[in-house]
Each structure stands twice: as C-alpha cells, then as structure tokens.
N, C-alpha and C positions, 0 to 999 in steps of 0.2 A: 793769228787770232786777233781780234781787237777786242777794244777794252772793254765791251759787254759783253762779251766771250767771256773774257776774264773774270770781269765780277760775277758773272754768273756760275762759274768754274768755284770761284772765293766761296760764297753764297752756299752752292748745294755738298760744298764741303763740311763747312760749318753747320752747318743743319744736319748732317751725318753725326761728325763727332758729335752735337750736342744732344741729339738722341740717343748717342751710346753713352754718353756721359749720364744721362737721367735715369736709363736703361740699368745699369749698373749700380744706380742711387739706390733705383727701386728695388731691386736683388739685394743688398746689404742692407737696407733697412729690412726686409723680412724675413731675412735671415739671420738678424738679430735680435728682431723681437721674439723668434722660436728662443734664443737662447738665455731669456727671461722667464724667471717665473709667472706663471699670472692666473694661479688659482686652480690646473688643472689640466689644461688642453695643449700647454707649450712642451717643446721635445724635454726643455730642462725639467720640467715635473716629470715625465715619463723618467725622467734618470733617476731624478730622486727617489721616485718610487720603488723601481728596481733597484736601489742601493739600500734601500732601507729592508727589502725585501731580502736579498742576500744576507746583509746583516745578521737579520731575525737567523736565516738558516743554520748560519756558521754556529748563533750562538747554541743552537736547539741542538746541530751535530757534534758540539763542545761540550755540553752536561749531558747526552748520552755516551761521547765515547770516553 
C-alpha cells in the first residue's frame, strides 16, 4: 500500500469512529433528557404520576381494611 492508501485508510477510519462517537452523544443526551422532569411529557413525569397514583391507592386500601 502507499502512503495515500494509508491516509486514506487513517481518514475513513476516523470519520467512522467519529460518527459513532456523535452517534452515541446524540442517544445519551435524549435519553437523559427523558429522565428529567419537564412539566409533563418526559418518562420521569409519567413515574411520578404512577407513584403518586399507587400512593393514593395503598392509602384508600389502608382506611378501608
């Protein structure tokens, strides 16, 4: 191989990782802004809700039985 073989070799290497590396930026960042509140529509509200909503349950099955 010669040496624009090579760098060319170099080159579409680095341009691989560096899309997997942004690739992967972009997937942790939105799947951690799901794990923020933000008023409503993120998976962390939907928990909250649901835990709030057990809560109620426990207490309303706790002064009937």
């Amino acid at each position: 191989m010669s040496t624009s073989d090579w760098a060319a070799l170099a080159v579409s290497i680095t341009t691989l990782v560096g899309a997997a590396a942004i690739g992967v930026r972009h997937l942790v960042k939105y799947y951690l802004s799901e794990l923020r509140p933000n008023g409503g529509s993120s998976l962390r509200d939907s928990v909250d809700r649901l835990e709030r909503q057990v809560e109620e349950i426990i207490s309303i099955l706790i002064r009937k039985g």
